[in-house]
N, C-alpha and C positions, 0 to 999 in steps of 0.2 A: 496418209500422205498430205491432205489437207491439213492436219491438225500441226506434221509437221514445218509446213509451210508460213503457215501461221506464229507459230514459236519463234521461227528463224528472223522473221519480220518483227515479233515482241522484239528480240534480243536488240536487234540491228536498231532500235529508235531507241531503246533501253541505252546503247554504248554511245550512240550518237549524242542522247540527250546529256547523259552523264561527262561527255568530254567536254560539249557546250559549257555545262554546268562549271566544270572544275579550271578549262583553259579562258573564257570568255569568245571563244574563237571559233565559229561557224565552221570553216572552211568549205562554205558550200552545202553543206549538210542542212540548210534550214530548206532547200529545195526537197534534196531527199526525205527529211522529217515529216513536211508537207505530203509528199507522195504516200510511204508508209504509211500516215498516222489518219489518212482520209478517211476510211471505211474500217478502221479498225481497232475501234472500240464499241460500234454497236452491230455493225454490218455483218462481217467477218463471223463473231462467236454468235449471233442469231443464226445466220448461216448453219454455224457449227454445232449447235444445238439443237437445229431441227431437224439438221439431215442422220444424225451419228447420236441420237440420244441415247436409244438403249443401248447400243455400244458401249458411247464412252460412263453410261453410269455402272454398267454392270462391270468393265475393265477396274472402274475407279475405287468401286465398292469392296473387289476382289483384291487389287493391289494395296489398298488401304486397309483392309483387316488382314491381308497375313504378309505383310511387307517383307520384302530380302535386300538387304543394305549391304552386299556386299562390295561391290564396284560402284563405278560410277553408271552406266547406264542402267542399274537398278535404281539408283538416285533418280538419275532423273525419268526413270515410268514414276517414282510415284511422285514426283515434284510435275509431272503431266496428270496423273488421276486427282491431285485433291485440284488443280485447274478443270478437268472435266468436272467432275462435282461441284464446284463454283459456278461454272457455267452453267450448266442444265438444270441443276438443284433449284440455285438458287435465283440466278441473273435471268434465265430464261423467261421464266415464273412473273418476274417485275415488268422486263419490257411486252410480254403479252398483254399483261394487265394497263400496263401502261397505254398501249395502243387501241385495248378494248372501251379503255374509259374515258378517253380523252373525245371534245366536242368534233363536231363534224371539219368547224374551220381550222383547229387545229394539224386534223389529217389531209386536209388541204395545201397545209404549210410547207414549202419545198425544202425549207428544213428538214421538216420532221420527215419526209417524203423520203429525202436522201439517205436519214439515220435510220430507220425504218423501214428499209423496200420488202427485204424477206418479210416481213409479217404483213404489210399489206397489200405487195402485187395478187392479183386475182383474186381478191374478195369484193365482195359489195360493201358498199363504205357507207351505204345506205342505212343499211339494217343491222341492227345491232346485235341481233342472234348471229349474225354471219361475222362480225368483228370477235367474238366468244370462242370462236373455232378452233384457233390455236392453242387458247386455255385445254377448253375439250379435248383436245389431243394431247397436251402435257399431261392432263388427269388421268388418260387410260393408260399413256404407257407408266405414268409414275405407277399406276393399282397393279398393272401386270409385272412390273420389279419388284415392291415391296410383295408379293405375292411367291413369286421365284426366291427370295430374300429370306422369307417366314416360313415356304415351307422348307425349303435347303437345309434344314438342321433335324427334320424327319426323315428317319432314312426306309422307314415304313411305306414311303411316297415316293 
Protein backbone atom coordinates (compact mmCIF):
# COMPACT_ATOMS: atom_id res chain seq x y z
CA UNK A 1 0.00 0.00 0.00
CA UNK A 2 2.80 2.31 0.76
CA UNK A 3 4.91 1.43 -1.97
CA UNK A 4 1.62 2.00 -3.90
CA UNK A 5 1.29 5.28 -2.67
CA UNK A 6 4.50 6.36 -3.28
CA UNK A 7 4.35 5.36 -7.18
CA UNK A 8 1.22 7.33 -7.52
CA UNK A 9 2.97 10.44 -6.02
CA UNK A 10 6.30 9.58 -8.53
CA UNK A 11 3.76 9.55 -11.41
CA UNK A 12 1.79 12.70 -10.31
CA UNK A 13 5.23 15.23 -10.23
CA UNK A 14 6.64 12.84 -13.21
CA UNK A 15 3.08 14.45 -15.39
CA UNK A 16 3.23 17.68 -13.71
CA UNK A 17 6.93 18.24 -14.40
CA UNK A 18 6.64 16.93 -17.95
CA UNK A 19 3.65 19.53 -18.71
CA UNK A 20 5.58 22.30 -17.06
CA UNK A 21 8.31 21.19 -19.28
CA UNK A 22 6.63 20.99 -22.76
CA UNK A 23 3.66 24.02 -22.04
CA UNK A 24 5.88 26.73 -20.03
CA UNK A 25 2.81 26.94 -17.79
CA UNK A 26 2.55 26.06 -14.12
CA UNK A 27 -0.89 26.32 -13.72
CA UNK A 28 -0.43 26.22 -10.17
CA UNK A 29 1.24 23.05 -10.10
CA UNK A 30 4.67 24.60 -8.76
CA UNK A 31 2.78 24.61 -5.21
CA UNK A 32 1.76 20.97 -5.82
CA UNK A 33 5.37 19.96 -7.07
CA UNK A 34 6.61 21.65 -4.04
CA UNK A 35 4.40 19.46 -1.73
CA UNK A 36 5.01 16.12 -3.59
CA UNK A 37 8.62 16.54 -4.23
CA UNK A 38 9.54 17.36 -0.31
CA UNK A 39 10.30 14.24 1.28
CA UNK A 40 10.46 12.22 -1.73
CA UNK A 41 13.49 11.52 -3.01
CA UNK A 42 15.38 10.58 0.11
CA UNK A 43 12.68 10.35 2.90
CA UNK A 44 9.98 8.32 1.44
CA UNK A 45 12.21 5.17 -0.38
CA UNK A 46 14.68 5.21 3.16
CA UNK A 47 11.40 4.81 4.69
CA UNK A 48 10.56 2.14 2.13
CA UNK A 49 13.59 0.40 2.51
CA UNK A 50 13.79 -0.17 5.87
CA UNK A 51 10.45 -1.00 6.74
CA UNK A 52 9.64 -3.77 3.44
CA UNK A 53 13.29 -4.78 2.75
CA UNK A 54 13.14 -8.43 2.63
CA UNK A 55 9.79 -8.13 1.12
CA UNK A 56 10.40 -5.97 -1.66
CA UNK A 57 13.93 -7.76 -2.46
CA UNK A 58 12.70 -11.23 -2.46
CA UNK A 59 9.18 -9.88 -4.61
CA UNK A 60 11.81 -8.27 -6.98
CA UNK A 61 14.32 -11.11 -7.20
CA UNK A 62 11.39 -13.39 -7.88
CA UNK A 63 9.55 -11.22 -10.54
CA UNK A 64 12.83 -10.37 -12.10
CA UNK A 65 14.15 -13.88 -12.93
CA UNK A 66 10.91 -15.50 -14.02
CA UNK A 67 8.91 -12.49 -15.49
CA UNK A 68 5.32 -12.86 -17.20
CA UNK A 69 4.69 -10.08 -19.69
CA UNK A 70 1.53 -10.75 -20.50
CA UNK A 71 -0.84 -7.63 -19.67
CA UNK A 72 -0.21 -4.70 -18.30
CA UNK A 73 -0.21 -5.09 -14.59
CA UNK A 74 2.40 -7.73 -15.13
CA UNK A 75 4.28 -4.85 -16.70
CA UNK A 76 3.99 -2.84 -14.24
CA UNK A 77 4.96 -5.64 -10.97
CA UNK A 78 8.10 -5.77 -12.73
CA UNK A 79 8.64 -2.12 -13.74
CA UNK A 80 7.92 -2.02 -9.45
CA UNK A 81 10.47 -4.94 -8.60
CA UNK A 82 13.62 -3.76 -10.53
CA UNK A 83 12.45 -0.06 -8.41
CA UNK A 84 12.49 -2.26 -5.21
CA UNK A 85 15.86 -3.50 -6.14
CA UNK A 86 17.25 -0.05 -6.88
CA UNK A 87 16.00 1.04 -3.79
CA UNK A 88 17.18 -1.52 -1.22
CA UNK A 89 20.05 -2.87 -3.31
CA UNK A 90 21.51 -0.34 -4.12
CA UNK A 91 20.27 3.36 -2.79
CA UNK A 92 19.63 2.18 0.59
CA UNK A 93 23.27 0.98 0.95
CA UNK A 94 24.76 4.80 -0.11
CA UNK A 95 22.38 6.83 2.19
CA UNK A 96 23.25 4.53 5.30
CA UNK A 97 26.86 4.92 4.50
CA UNK A 98 26.34 8.32 3.85
CA UNK A 99 24.86 9.10 7.24
CA UNK A 100 27.46 6.81 8.97
CA UNK A 101 30.37 8.80 7.66
CA UNK A 102 29.61 12.06 7.47
CA UNK A 103 31.01 14.64 10.56
CA UNK A 104 29.05 15.32 13.58
CA UNK A 105 28.19 19.01 12.38
CA UNK A 106 27.07 17.76 9.37
CA UNK A 107 24.20 15.56 11.13
CA UNK A 108 23.52 18.63 12.97
CA UNK A 109 22.48 20.24 9.71
CA UNK A 110 18.68 20.75 9.50
CA UNK A 111 19.12 19.98 6.02
CA UNK A 112 20.56 17.01 6.26
CA UNK A 113 18.24 16.30 9.41
CA UNK A 114 15.19 16.69 7.10
CA UNK A 115 16.60 14.45 4.13
CA UNK A 116 17.67 11.92 6.55
CA UNK A 117 15.20 11.62 9.67
CA UNK A 118 14.52 7.68 9.18
CA UNK A 119 18.01 6.88 9.51
CA UNK A 120 18.94 9.05 12.19
CA UNK A 121 15.81 9.58 14.58
CA UNK A 122 16.75 7.40 17.65
CA UNK A 123 20.17 6.78 17.49
CA UNK A 124 23.06 8.44 19.24
CA UNK A 125 24.88 10.79 16.99
CA UNK A 126 27.47 10.60 19.38
CA UNK A 127 29.09 7.23 18.79
CA UNK A 128 29.81 6.18 15.89
CA UNK A 129 29.30 2.30 16.50
CA UNK A 130 25.70 3.34 16.87
CA UNK A 131 25.53 5.52 13.56
CA UNK A 132 26.76 1.77 11.75
CA UNK A 133 23.57 0.21 12.82
CA UNK A 134 21.69 0.62 9.81
CA UNK A 135 24.66 -0.63 7.75
CA UNK A 136 24.34 -3.77 10.30
CA UNK A 137 21.09 -4.49 9.49
CA UNK A 138 21.32 -4.11 5.68
CA UNK A 139 24.08 -6.79 6.04
CA UNK A 140 22.14 -9.51 7.84
CA UNK A 141 19.17 -9.17 5.86
CA UNK A 142 21.22 -8.90 2.59
CA UNK A 143 23.22 -12.60 4.06
CA UNK A 144 19.74 -14.10 4.98
CA UNK A 145 18.55 -13.37 1.10
CA UNK A 146 21.39 -14.20 -0.74
CA UNK A 147 21.35 -17.42 1.56
CA UNK A 148 17.49 -18.19 0.73
CA UNK A 149 18.70 -17.20 -2.91
CA UNK A 150 21.70 -19.93 -3.14
CA UNK A 151 20.15 -22.43 -1.49
CA UNK A 152 16.64 -22.24 -3.54
CA UNK A 153 18.09 -24.17 -6.34
CA UNK A 154 18.79 -27.29 -3.96
CA UNK A 155 16.13 -29.08 -3.73
CA UNK A 156 17.95 -31.56 -1.35
CA UNK A 157 17.09 -28.56 1.30
Amino acid sequence: MVLTFYLIKLTLVLLISTYRLMTGNALGGEYLLKILTKNMFFKEPIILGLEIFIECVISGYLTITNPILTSVGEWYSTIIAFYNIIICVFLLPIFILIVACVKRSTLENETFKEMFEPLIQNLKLDSRKARYYYLWYWLRRMIYIFILVLFSYDPSL
